[in-house]
C-alpha positions in Angstrom: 354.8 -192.9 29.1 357.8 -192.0 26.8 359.5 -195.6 25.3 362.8 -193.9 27.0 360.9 -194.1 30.0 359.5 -197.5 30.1 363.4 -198.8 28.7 364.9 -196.6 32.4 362.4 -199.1 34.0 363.2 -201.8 32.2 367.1 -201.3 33.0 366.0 -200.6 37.0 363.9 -204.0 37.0 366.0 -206.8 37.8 366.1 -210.7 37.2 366.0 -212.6 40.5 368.5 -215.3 40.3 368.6 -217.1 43.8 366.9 -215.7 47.1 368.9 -212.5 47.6 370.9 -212.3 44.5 369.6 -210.2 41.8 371.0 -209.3 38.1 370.4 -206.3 36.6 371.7 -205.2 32.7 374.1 -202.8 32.1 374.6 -199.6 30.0 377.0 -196.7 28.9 376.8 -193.7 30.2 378.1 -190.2 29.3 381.6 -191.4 29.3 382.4 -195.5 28.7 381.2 -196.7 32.0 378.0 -197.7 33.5 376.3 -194.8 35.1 376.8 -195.0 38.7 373.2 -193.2 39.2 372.0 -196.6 37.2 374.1 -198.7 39.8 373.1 -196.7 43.0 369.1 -197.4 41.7 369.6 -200.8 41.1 371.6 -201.7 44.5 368.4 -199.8 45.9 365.6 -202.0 44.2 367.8 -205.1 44.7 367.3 -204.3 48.3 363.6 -203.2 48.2 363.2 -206.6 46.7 364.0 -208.0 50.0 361.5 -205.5 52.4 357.8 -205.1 52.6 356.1 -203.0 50.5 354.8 -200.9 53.4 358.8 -200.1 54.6 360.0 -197.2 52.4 363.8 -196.4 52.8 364.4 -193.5 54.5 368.5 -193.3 53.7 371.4 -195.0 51.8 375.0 -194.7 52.0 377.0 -196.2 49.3 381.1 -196.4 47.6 381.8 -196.7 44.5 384.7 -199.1 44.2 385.4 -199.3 40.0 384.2 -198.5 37.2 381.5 -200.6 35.6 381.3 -202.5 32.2 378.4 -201.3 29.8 378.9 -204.3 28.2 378.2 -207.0 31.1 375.5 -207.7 33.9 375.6 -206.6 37.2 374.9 -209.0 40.0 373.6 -208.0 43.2 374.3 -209.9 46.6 371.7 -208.4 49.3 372.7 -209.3 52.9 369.9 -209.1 55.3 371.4 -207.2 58.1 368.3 -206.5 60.3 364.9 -206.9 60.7 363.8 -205.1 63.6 359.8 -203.9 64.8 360.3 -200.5 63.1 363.1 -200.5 60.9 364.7 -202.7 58.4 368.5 -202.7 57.6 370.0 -204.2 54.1 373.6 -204.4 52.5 374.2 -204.9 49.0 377.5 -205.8 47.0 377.1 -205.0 43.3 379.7 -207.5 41.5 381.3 -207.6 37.6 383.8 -209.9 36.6 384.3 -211.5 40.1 385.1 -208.0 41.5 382.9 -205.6 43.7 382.0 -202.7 41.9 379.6 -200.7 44.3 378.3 -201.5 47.5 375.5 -199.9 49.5 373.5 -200.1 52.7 369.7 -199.0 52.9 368.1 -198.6 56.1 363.7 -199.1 55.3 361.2 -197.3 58.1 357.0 -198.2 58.4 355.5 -194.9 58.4 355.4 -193.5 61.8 354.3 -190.0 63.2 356.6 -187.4 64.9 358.4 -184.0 65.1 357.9 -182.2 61.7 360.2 -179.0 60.9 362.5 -178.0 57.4 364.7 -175.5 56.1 362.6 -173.6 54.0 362.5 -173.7 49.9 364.9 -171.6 48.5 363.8 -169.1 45.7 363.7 -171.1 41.7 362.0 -169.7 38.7 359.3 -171.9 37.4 360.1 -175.4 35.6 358.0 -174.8 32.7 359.4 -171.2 32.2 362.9 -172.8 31.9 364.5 -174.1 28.1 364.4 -178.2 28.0 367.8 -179.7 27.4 367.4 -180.0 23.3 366.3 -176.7 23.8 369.1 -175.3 25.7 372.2 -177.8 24.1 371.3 -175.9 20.8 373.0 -172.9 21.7 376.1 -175.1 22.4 378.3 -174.8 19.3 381.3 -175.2 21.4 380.5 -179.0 22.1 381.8 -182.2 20.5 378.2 -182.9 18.7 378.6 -186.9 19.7 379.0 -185.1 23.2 375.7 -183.7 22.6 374.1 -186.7 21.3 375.6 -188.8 24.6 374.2 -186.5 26.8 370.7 -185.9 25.2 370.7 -189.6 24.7 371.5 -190.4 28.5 368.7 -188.2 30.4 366.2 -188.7 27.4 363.7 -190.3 29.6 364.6 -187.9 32.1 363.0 -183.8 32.3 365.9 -182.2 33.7 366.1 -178.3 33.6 369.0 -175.9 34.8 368.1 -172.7 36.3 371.4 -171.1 34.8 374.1 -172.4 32.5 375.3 -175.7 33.2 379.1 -175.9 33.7 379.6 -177.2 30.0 377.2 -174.9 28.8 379.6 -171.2 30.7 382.9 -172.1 31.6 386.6 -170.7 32.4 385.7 -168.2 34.9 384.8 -169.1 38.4 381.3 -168.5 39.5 379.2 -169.4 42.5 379.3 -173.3 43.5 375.6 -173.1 43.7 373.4 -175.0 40.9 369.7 -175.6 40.3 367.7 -177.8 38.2 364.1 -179.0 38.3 363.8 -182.3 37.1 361.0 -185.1 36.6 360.4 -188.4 34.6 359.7 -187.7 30.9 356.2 -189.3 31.4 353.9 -190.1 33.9 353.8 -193.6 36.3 350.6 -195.2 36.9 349.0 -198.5 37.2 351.4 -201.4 38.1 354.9 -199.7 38.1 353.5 -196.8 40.7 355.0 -197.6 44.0 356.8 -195.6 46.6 359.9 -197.2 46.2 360.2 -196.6 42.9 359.8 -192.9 43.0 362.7 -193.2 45.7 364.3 -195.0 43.2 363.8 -193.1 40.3 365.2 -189.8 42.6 368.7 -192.1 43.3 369.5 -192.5 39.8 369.1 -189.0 38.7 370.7 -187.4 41.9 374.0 -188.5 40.4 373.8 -186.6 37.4 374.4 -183.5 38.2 375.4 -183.4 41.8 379.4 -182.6 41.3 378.4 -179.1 39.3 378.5 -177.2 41.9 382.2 -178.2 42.5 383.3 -177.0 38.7 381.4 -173.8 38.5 383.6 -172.7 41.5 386.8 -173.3 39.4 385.4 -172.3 35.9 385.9 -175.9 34.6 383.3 -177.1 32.0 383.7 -180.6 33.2 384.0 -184.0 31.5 381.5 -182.8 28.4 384.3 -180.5 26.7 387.5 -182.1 29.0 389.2 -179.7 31.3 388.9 -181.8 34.3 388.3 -186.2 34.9 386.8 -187.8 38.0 384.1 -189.9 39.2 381.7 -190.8 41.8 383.4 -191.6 45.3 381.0 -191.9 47.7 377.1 -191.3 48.2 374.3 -190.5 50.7 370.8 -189.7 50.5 368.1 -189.4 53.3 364.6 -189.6 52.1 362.8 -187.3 54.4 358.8 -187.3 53.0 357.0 -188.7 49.9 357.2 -187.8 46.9 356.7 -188.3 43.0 359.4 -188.2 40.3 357.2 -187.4 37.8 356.1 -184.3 39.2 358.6 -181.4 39.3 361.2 -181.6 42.3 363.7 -178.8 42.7 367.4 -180.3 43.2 369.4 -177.6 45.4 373.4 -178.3 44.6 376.2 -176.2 46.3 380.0 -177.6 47.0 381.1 -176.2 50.0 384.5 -177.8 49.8 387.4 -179.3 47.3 390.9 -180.5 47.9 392.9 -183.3 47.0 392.0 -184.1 43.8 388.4 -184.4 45.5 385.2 -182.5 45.4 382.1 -182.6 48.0 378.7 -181.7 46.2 375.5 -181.3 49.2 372.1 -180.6 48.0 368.1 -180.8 49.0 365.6 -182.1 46.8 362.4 -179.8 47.6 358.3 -180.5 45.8 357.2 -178.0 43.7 354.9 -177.5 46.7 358.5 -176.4 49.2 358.1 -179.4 50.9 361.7 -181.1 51.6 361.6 -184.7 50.1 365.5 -185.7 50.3 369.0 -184.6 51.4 372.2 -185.6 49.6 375.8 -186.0 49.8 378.4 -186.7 47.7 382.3 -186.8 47.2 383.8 -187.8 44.0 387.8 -187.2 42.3 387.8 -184.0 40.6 391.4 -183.8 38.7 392.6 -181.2 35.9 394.2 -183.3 33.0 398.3 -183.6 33.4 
């Protein structure tokens, strides 16, 4: 396991304070803020914390309310909503400073047989035949090189591969709002840390990395890397549909089928290297060109 690994599981492993209340550490992102993908994952353990092992959650809805401060805890506030014969229901309110930041609510499933169909894989070279991001930010002469350092810095313990040019990579013509990358821990888990909810929770903090491409490629805007456009993270769903592993290979599907008023809706699937669909995912964040 890479040391950026273990130190993503270290940040996603939170200090229980007082039944229900958890406090997890914070961390700057790309941009001065705390990652909301880091703040999605730890909502998502905080919850797990409070659910038997043998309940998985099967989908999350979450807001984020305001930006978070790298440079203070977060504390999580787990309400126990339901616990019914099949299903489990938790909401979380992640609070900074006195003041909500992000809440979510998880809803946890026992494993239980029943209908079984998917829409099928769509076509995606191979992961290994694709340039690593080191590999692929060095043919980027046009970036701020503390941009570069930010970003290598931020996904480091993180495998994350575009299929074409990211928007900050080809920008200020329009193109398709379809993206694809194939992504997977930089190292594998095994022994202690291996657990089903982890793997879900490893897949929540990456799905808002990238998720809101799809949305800039259709304008032509390189995004917050080189500074034609600002936004953030509005709102956020998944649905966690079979098992799966983070650190093998899992193909993240991205197209924006809609923008307007200042905001931008990014959908996607998360397939197995295997075509098997693992999650589904929906976001809306503010997408603004600079006055």
């Amino acid at each position: 396991m890479s040391q950026a690994l273990q130190d993503l599981l270290d940040l996603l492993d939170l200090e229980p304070i007082e039944e229900n209340i958890f406090r997890g550490q914070s961390r700057s992102a790309v941009v001065p803020r705390v990652f909301g993908g880091q703040v999605a994952a730890q909502a998502l353990v905080a919850a797990g914390r409070t659910v038997p092992a043998d309940r998985p959650p099967h989908s999350l809805h979450a807001y984020f309310l305001r930006m978070g401060d790298p440079g203070a805890p977060i504390v999580y506030n787990v309400e126990r909503i339901r616990d019914g014969r099949s299903f489990t229901t938790r909401r979380v309110v992640a609070v900074q400073h006195g003041r909500p930041i992000f809440s979510l609510s998880a809803s946890f499933q026992e494993h239980e047989e029943g209908m079984d169909h998917q829409t099928p894989m769509p076509p995606a070279p191979d992961p290994a035949a694709l340039p690593t991001s080191r590999e692929r930010f060095r043919g980027y002469d046009h970036l701020d090189p503390k941009v570069v350092e930010h970003f290598l810095a931020a996904r480091e313990a993180i495998d994350l591969r575009y299929v074409e040019e990211p928007p900050y990579g080809q920008f200020g013509q329009p193109r398709e709002p379809h993206s694809q990358v194939w992504f997977r821990t930089n190292g594998k888990l095994d022994g202690p840390v291996d657990s089903a909810l982890l793997h879900i929770v490893l897949a929540t903090y990456v799905s808002d990395m990238t998720l809101l491409d799809s949305v800039l490629l259709a304008h032509g805007r390189g995004g917050w890397a080189v500074g034609d456009v600002v936004g953030a993270s509005l709102d956020h769903a998944m649905w966690f549909h079979r098992p799966f592993r983070a650190d093998e290979w899992l193909l993240y599907d991205q197209e924006s089928p809609s923008a307007s008023g200042g905001r931008g809706l990014g959908q996607a699937r998360i397939y197995t290297q295997d075509g098997r669909l693992a999650v589904s995912v929906i976001q809306e964040g503010v997408v603004r060109v600079p006055r």
